[in-house]
C-alpha positions, 0 to 999 in steps of 0.5 A: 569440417564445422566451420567455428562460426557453425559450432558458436551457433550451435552453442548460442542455441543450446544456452538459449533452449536451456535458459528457456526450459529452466526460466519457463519451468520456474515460471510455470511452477511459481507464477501464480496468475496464468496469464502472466505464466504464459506471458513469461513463458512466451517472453522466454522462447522468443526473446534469447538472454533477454526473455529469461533474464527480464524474466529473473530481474523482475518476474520473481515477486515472492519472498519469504518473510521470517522477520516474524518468526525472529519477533514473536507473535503480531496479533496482541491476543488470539485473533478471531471473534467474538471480542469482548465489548465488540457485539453491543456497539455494532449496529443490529442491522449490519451485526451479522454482516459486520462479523462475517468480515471481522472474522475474515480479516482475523483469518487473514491477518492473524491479528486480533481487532482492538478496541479503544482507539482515537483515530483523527484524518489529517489532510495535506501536508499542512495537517500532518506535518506539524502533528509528527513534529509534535508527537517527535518533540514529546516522544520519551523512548522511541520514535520509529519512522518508516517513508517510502520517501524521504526528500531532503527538502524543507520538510525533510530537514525539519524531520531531520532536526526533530528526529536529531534532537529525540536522538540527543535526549535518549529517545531510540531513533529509527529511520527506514526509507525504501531503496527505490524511493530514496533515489527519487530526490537529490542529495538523498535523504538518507545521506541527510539523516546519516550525517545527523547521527541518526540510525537509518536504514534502506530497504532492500531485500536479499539479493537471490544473486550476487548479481539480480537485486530484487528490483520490483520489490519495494516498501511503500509503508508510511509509519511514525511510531511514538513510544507504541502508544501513538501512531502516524499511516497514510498516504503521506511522503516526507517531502515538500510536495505534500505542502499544498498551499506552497508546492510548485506541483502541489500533491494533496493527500491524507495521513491518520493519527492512531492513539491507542493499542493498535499503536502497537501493531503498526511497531510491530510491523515497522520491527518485522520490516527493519529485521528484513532489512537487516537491522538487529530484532527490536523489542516491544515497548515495556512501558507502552500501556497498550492495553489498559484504558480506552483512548477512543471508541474505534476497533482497529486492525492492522493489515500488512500487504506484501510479495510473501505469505501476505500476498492477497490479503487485501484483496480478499478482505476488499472483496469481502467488503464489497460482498457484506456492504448494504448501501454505499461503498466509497474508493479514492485511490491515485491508480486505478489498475482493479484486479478482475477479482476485484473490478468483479467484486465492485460491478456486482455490488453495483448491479444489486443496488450497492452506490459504488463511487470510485474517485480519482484524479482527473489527470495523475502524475503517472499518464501511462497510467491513466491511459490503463485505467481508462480502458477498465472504466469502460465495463464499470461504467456499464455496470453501474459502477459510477466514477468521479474525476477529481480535478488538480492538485494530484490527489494521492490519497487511498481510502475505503469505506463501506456504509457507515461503520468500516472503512480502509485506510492506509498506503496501498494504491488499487493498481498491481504494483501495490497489490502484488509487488509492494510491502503495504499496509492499511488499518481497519476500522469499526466505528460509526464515528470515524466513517462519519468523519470519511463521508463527510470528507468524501461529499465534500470532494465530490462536490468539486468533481466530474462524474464520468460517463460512458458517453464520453468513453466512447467518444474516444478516437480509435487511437486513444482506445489503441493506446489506452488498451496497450497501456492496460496490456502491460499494466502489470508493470506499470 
C-alpha cells in the first residue's frame, strides 16, 4: 500500500514537471535572446515553484501597447525622406552618411523628422528647475507632466503649487509618475499632488494575473508638455537631489527645452503612456501651431524605447550611428552594461579609426553596477575604445553624439534594464549648432576626468575580477 507521504511526492513532482514543461515551452517560444532562453529554461527544471514562478514575475518583458491604435497616427506627416529644407543644410561631406541614418530612424519609428526646432541644454537642477516653472506659470491650455520620480520634497512642492495653480486657472493638468518610482520617497508624491486636486496617475501596466504585477516593467520617461508648442526631456527627476549646489548627495544631470513642432511628438507620447495607464485618450492641441514658422534651426525626432513593438529601436539606430560616424563618437551614461551588438558596434568603430569616448562616473549610485561595467571595459580598452571616469557629484546624465551634426538625448541609460525593459524615450537631433553646444559640454567634462587604462584593469586582484564577472553574469538584472 502507497504510504500518503509517497502519494504527496509523487504529486509534488507531477506539478513540478508540469510547471517546468509549460514555463520552458513559453520561454522557449517567447525569449528572444538564447541566453536568457536557456537561463530560464534552466532555472525552470532545477528551482521546483520557484524557477517558474521568478520566471512569470519578472521573465515576461513584452507587452502590447494599443494605446496608439486608440490615438491615431504619431509621425505629424509620411515618415521617411527626402524632406523638404533638409538636403541644402546638410554638410556635403557627411550628406549621404546623414541620410542613410534619417532614413533608418524614419524606418524605425514611423516618425517623421521635423524642422524648426530651438533646442537649449540646461544643466542640474539649478537650470532646469526654474525653466519648468517658468513654462508651468505661462501655460495657457495644458501642462502635461511625466516623472519616473516625483519626490515630495522642496522641489516637489514648488511643482506641485505651479502645477495647482495651472489647475485653477483653466489650464489641463496631467500628472503620470511611474509606480516603482513613486515608492522610492516618503510621504509619496503622488499622494502630495492628489490632495492638491491635480489628476494624477501611476503607471502600472495590466496585471497578466490577478496575482503577478508586471514588476520589471517601468516608465523611466521624463516630459513636461506645455500647450504642445514647448517641451521639457532629459535626465532630470522631480526632486531635491537634482539641486547640486544644495543636496547632501548631490546628482548632477541634464535636461533639454524643445521649442517647436517636435513638441508635439513628445505629447503624443505622453497621451499614448496616460491611455496605457488608464486614464481616457487625450486629444491634440487644436491651437498648437506645430507646423507653422520656425523657432530654430534643428530636425528633430522622437524616439520612444519599450518592452513592446518598440523593443530595439534604440539600439538599431545607435548601431547605425556608430556605423556612418566619420570622427568622433561621444557617450555619457550613469550605467554602462553595453549589449554585445552594441559594445561591437562601438569597438569597430574604434579599430577604424573613429575617437569612441565613453564617460562615466567615477563611482555611481548603484556599485553592483559598477562592478558589471567593470568587467565590459576590459575588451573595449583593448579595442581602442577610450573611457573617462568622471569624478563626484554622480553624474546621471545620457548623452550621444556623433561628429559634429547628430546627437541623442533623452532618458535612456546603456544598460539592460533601459534597453529591454523600461518605457524610454530620446530625441534626435540634426543640426551643427546644437552638437556644438554637446561638444563644448563634453571637452569641458573631460577636462575634470581620468581616463582609464587597461593597466589598471589588470591590476585588479583575482577577487575584484571574480566579483566584478558575477555582477556582469547577472547584469540582465541589474
Amino acid at each position: 500500500m502507497i504510504a500518503a507521504g509517497e502519494l504527496l511526492a509523487a504529486g509534488a513532482v507531477m506539478v513540478h514537471v508540469a510547471l517546468a514543461i509549460l514555463t520552458a515551452g513559453h520561454a522557449l517560444l517567447q525569449v528572444r535572446d538564447p541566453r536568457a532562453a536557456w537561463g530560464w529554461i534552466a532555472a525552470c527544471w532545477l528551482a521546483p515553484v520557484a524557477g517558474p514562478l521568478l520566471y512569470w514575475l519578472l521573465g515576461i518583458n513584452r507587452v502590447r501597447l494599443r494605446a496608439r491604435e486608440s490615438i491615431g497616427p504619431n509621425n505629424l506627416g509620411e515618415p521617411g525622406f527626402p524632406l523638404p529644407g533638409l538636403e541644402p543644410r546638410l554638410p556635403n561631406v557627411l550628406k549621404d552618411e546623414l541620410i542613410e541614418l534619417i532614413r533608418i530612424g524614419s524606418a524605425m519609428t514611423q516618425r517623421s523628422l521635423l524642422p524648426g526646432n530651438a533646442v537649449q541644454m540646461l544643466r542640474d537642477g539649478e537650470q532646469a528647475f526654474p525653466a519648468m516653472l517658468t513654462a508651468i506659470g505661462a501655460a495657457r491650455r495644458r501642462v502635461w507632466l511625466s516623472s519616473y520620480i516625483f519626490s515630495a520634497g522642496e522641489v516637489g512642492r514648488g511643482f506641485a503649487e505651479a502645477l495647482d495653480d495651472a489647475r485653477r486657472r483653466g489650464v489641463d493638468v496631467r500628472v503620470l509618475i511611474d509606480g516603482a518610482g513613486d515608492l522610492y520617497y516618503w510621504p509619496r508624491g503622488s499622494r502630495l499632488l492628489s490632495r492638491c486636486g491635480i489628476d494624477v496617475r501611476r503607471f502600472q501596466l495590466p496585471r497578466r494575473f490577478k496575482l503577478l504585477p508586471n514588476l520589471n516593467l517601468r516608465n523611466h520617461r521624463k516630459l513636461l508638455i506645455v500647450d504642445d508648442t514647448l517641451a521639457f526631456t532629459g535626465g532630470i527627476n522631480i526632486g531635491d537631489h537634482h539641486l547640486v549646489r544644495q543636496a547632501r548627495r548631490p546628482t548632477a544631470d541634464l535636461h533639454f527645452r524643445f521649442d517647436g513642432p517636435v513638441a508635439k511628438q513628445l505629447a503624443r507620447s505622453f497621451a499614448e503612456d496616460w491611455l496605457l495607464s488608464g486614464g481616457p485618450a487625450l486629444p491634440a492641441d487644436p491651437e498648437a501651431s506645430a507646423g507653422t514658422g520656425e523657432r530654430g534651426p534643428s530636425f528633430c525626432r522622437v524616439v520612444t524605447e519599450g518592452p513592446n513593438e518598440e523593443l530595439d529601436r534604440l539600439e538599431l539606430i545607435m548601431t547605425a550611428a556608430f556605423a556612418n560616424a566619420h570622427r568622433r563618437v561621444c557617450i555619457m551614461t550613469p550605467y554602462f552594461i553595453p549589449t554585445p551588438e552594441l559594445a561591437r558596434a562601438m569597438e569597430a568603430a574604434a579599430l577604424r579609426g573613429i575617437e569612441v569616448l565613453v564617460m562615466l562616473p567615477a563611482r555611481s549610485n548603484l556599485p553592483w553596477v559598477d562592478w558589471a561595467s567593470r568587467h565590459w571595459l576590459r575588451s573595449l580598452l583593448q579595442r581602442r575604445v577610450r573611457v573617462l571616469l568622471r569624478p563626484a557629484p554622480f553624474a546621471h546624465s545620457k548623452l550621444f553624439a556623433v561628429d559634429d551634426y547628430y546627437s541623442l538625448v533623452g532618458s535612456a541609460n546603456l544598460d539592460p534594464r533601459s534597453l529591454r525593459l523600461n518605457f524610454e524615450l530620446m530625441v534626435e537631433t540634426y543640426g551643427a549648432e546644437f552638437s556644438e553646444i554637446l561638444g563644448m559640454h563634453f571637452e569641458q567634462v573631460q577636462a575634470g576626468c581620468h581616463e582609464l587604462t587597461l593597466a589598471e584593469l589588470e591590476a585588479d586582484s583575482r577577487w575584484l575580477r571574480l566579483r566584478n564577472a558575477i555582477c556582469w553574469l547577472f547584469s540582465s538584472y541589474l
